[in-house]
C-alpha positions in Angstrom: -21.6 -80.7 150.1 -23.4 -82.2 147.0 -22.7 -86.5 147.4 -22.9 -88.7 144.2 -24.8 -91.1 146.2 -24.8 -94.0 143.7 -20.7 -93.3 142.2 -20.2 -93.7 146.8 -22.6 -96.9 147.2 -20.7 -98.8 144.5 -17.5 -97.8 145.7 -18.6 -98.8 149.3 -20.4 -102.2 148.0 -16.7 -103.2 146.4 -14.4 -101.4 148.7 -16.5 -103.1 152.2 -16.4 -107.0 152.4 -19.9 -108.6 151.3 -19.6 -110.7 154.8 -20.4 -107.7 156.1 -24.4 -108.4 157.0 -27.6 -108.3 158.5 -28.3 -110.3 161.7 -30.4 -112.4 159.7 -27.7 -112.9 157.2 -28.3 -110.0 154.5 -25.1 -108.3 152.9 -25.7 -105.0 153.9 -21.9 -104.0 152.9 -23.0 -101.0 150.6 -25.1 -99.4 153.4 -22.8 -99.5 156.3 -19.6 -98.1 154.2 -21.3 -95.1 153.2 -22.6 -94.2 156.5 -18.3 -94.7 157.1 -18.1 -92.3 153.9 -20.7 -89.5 154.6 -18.8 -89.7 158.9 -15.9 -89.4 157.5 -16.5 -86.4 155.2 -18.8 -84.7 157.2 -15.4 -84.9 159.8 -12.9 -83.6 157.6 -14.9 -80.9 156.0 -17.5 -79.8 158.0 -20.1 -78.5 155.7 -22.8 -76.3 156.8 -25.3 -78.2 154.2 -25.5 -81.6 152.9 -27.7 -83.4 150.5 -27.7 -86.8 148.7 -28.1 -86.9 144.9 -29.9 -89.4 143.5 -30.5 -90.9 140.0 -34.2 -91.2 139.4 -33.6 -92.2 136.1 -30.2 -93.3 135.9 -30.4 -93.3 131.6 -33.2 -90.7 131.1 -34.7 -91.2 127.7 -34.5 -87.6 126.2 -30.6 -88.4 126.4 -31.4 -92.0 124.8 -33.0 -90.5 122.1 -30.5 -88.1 121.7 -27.5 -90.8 121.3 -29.3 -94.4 121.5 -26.0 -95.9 122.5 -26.3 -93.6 125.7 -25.7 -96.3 128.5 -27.2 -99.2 126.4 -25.0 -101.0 127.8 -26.1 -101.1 131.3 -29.3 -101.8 131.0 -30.4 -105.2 132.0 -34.2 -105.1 131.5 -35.8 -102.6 129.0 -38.9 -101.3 130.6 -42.2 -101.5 128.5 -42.4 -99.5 125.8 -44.6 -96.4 126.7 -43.8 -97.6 130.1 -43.2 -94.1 132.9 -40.4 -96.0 134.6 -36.9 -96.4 133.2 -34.9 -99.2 132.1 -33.6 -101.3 135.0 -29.6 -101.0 135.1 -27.7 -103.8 135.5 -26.2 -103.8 139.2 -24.8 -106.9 141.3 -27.4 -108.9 143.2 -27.0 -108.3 146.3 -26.1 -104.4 146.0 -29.9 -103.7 144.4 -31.1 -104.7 147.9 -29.4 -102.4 149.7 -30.8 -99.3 148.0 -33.9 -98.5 149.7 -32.2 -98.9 153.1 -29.7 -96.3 152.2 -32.2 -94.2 151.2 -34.4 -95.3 154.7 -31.4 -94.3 156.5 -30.9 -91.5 155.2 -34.1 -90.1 155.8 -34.3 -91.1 159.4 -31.0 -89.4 159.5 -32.6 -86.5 158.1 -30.0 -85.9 155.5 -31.8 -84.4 152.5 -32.5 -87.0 149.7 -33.3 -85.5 145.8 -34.0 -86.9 142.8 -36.4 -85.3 139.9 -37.9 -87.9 137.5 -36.4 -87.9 134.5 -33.1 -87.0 135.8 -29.5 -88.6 137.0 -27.9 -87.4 139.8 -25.3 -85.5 138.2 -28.5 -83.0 136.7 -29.8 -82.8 140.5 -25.7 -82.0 141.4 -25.4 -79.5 138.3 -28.9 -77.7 139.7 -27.8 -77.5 143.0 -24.3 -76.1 141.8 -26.2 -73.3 139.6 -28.5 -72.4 143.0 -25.9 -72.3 145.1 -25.0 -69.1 146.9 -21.6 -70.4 148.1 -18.7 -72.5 147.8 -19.3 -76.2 146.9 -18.0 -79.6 147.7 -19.1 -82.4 145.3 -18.6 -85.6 145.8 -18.3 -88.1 143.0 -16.2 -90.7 141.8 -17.3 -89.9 138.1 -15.0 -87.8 136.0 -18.2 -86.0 134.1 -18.8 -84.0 136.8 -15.0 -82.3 136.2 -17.4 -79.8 134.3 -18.8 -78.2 136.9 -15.4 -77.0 138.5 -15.2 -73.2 138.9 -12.7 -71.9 141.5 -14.4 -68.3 141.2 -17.4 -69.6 142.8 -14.9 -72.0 144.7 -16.5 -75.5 143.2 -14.4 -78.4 143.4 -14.7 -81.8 142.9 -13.5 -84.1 146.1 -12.6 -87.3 144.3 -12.4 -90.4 146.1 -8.6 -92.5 144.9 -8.9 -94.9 147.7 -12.3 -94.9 149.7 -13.3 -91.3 151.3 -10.0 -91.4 153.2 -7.6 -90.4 150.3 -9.5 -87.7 148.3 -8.6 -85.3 144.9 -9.5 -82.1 145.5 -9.9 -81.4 141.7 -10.0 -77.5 141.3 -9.1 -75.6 137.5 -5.1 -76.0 138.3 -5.2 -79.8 138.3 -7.8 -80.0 135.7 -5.5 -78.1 133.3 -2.2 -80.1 134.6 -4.3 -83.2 133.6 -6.0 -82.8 131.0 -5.0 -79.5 129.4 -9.0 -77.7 130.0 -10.5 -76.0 132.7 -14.1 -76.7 134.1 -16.2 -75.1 131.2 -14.0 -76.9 128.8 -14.3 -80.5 130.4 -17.4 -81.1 128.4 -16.1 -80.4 125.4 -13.1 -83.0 125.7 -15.2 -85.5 127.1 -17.5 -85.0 124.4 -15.0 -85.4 121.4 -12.5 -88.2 123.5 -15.9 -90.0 123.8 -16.7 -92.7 126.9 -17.4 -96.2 126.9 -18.8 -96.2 130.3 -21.5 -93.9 129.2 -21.9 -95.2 125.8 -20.3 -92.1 123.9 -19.0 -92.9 121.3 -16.6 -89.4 120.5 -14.9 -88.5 117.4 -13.0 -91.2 116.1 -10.1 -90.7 115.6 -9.6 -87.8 118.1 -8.6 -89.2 121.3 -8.3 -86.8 125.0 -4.8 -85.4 123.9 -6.0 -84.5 120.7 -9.3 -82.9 121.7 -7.4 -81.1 124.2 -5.2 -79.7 122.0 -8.0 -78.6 119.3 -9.8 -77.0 122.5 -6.4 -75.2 123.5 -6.0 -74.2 119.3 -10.0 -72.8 119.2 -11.2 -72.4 122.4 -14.4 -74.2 122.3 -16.3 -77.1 120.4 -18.2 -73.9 118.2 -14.8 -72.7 117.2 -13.0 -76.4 116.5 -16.1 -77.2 114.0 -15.7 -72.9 112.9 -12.4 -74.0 111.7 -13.2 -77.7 110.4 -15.7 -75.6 108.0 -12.5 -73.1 107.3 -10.6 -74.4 104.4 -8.0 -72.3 105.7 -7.6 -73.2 109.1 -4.7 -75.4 110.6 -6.7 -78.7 111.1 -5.2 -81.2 109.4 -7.1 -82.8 106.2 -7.6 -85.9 108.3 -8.9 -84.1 111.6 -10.6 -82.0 109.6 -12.6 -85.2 107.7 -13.0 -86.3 111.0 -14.8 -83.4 112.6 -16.8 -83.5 109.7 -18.2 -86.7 109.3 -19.2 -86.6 113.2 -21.3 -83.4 113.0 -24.5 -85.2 113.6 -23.1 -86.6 116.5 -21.6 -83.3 117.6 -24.9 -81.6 117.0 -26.7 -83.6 119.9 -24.0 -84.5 122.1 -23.4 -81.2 124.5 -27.2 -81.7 125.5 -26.2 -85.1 126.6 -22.8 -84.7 128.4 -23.5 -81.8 129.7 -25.2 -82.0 133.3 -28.6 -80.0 133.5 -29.0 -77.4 135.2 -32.6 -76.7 135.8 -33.8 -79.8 136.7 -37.6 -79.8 138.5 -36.3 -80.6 142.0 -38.4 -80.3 145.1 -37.3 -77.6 147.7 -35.5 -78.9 150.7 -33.9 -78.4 153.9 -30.2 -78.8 153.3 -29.3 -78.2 156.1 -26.8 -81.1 158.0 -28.5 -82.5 160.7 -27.5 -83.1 164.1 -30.4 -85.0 165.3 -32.2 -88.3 163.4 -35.1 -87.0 162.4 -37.1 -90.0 163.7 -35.0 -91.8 166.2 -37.5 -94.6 166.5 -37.1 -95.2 163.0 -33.1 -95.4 163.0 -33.2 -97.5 166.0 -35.6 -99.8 164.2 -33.5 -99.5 161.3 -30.1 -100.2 163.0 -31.5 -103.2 164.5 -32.9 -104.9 161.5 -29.9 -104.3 159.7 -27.3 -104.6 162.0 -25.7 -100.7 160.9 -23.9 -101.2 164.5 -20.6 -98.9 164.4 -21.5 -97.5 161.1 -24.2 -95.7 162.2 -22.8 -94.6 165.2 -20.0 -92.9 164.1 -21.9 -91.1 161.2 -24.5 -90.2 164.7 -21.5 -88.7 166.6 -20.1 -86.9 164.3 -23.1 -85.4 163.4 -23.5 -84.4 166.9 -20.4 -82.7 167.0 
């Protein structure tokens, strides 16, 4: 089970009252509903491994350079020019705070934790998946990750509709019911339909029913731009202008919708804990935070 940490820590930060908080008064609402999340999936699925994805570089800047509207956004403060670290995203005020908790917790939980610099956490998820040996769970309340589904290798995507209590299971028959593609061809819609959450701008023009029918027509974004070259082919004159005058854009785009899938990450022990790793720590932890039931229903069902 591969978590979108971030996609669950915003979800728990808006879905978990902020008067949820510290004993000295902190809003710790983020941490303590996704220590509810990761109990509450670790209960109902029962994976064997379990590792928290993170975003190292939430907008990495071979993407930026790629598309410059990639996430622009987002960003609330660009970081120095030459500068190693990445542009700070913009985030509510009292959720920023919470982050290096999670990630304390997590590692006195002893759930694996992995980032690579220079990558998101859907390139450390899209690794993971290409590594993997088995079937996989991901975890995600972001749509991108739709390309990774493969029932042959039996990856899904578990997609939170209402907290981690009501989940999708996204597999190749509801991708095609919705949207008309399977995994492989997810990218390729997403790519042309475009995404103002990312900053993508798409093909004008060609919006996700379109795309999907193009994709349905030719198979694949090579064989829709075959056939806008094709004075022959069945694109109509304004479709076809439209493909055209967006090849620049449709020349860089796949590298930056599509997740990686050899990112540099560390080697790990995935394996889901049943122990804290350092007890002393998560005691500490849980009392300077107040994680209180949270954390002790994430520690039982861990135990089993």
């Amino acid at each position: 089970m591969l978590l979108d940490t971030a996609s669950l820590y915003f979800r728990a930060y808006f879905g978990v009252p902020e008067s949820v908080k510290s004993p000295d008064g902190i809003p710790v609402n983020a941490v303590r509903g996704l220590l509810d999340f990761i109990a509450r999936l670790v209960h109902d699925h029962h994976p064997d491994e379990l590792v928290a994805c993170m975003d190292a570089d939430w907008r990495p800047q071979w993407r930026v350079d790629l598309i410059p509207s990639y996430k622009a956004h987002r960003v609330a403060e660009e970081a120095p020019a030459g500068s190693a670290e990445p542009d700070e995203e913009e985030i509510p005020d009292t959720l920023s705070p919470q982050v290096p908790v999670i990630e304390d917790v997590l590692d006195a939980l002893g759930i694996a934790r992995i980032g690579a610099a220079g990558y998101e956490a859907d390139d450390i998820i899209g690794t993971l998946t290409a590594r993997a040996r088995g079937p996989v769970d991901i975890v995600t309340g972001d749509r991108d990750l739709f390309q990774l589904i493969d029932d042959d290798r039996g990856i899904r995507i578990l997609y939170p509709v209402k907290g981690v209590g009501t989940l999708q299971i996204t597999d190749t028959a509801l991708l095609r019911e919705k949207y008309g593609v399977d995994g492989s061809g997810y990218a390729d819609l997403a790519l042309l339909r475009g995404d103002p959450s990312d900053g993508l701008p798409g093909v004008p023009g060609i919006g996700e029913k379109t795309a999907a029918k193009l994709l349905d027509a030719y198979g694949d974004l090579a064989g829709i731009m075959a056939a806008a070259a094709d004075p022959a082919s069945k694109l109509t004159p304004a479709q076809r202008k439209r493909l055209v005058e967006a090849r620049p854009y449709i020349e860089v785009a796949p590298k930056v919708v599509r997740v990686a899938t050899d990112a540099p990450i560390p080697d790990a022990d995935h394996t889901l804990p049943t122990e804290p790793a350092d007890p002393e720590w998560l005691e500490a932890l849980a009392d300077r935070w107040g994680l209180g039931g949270s954390l002790q229903r994430l520690l039982a069902t861990l135990q089993g």
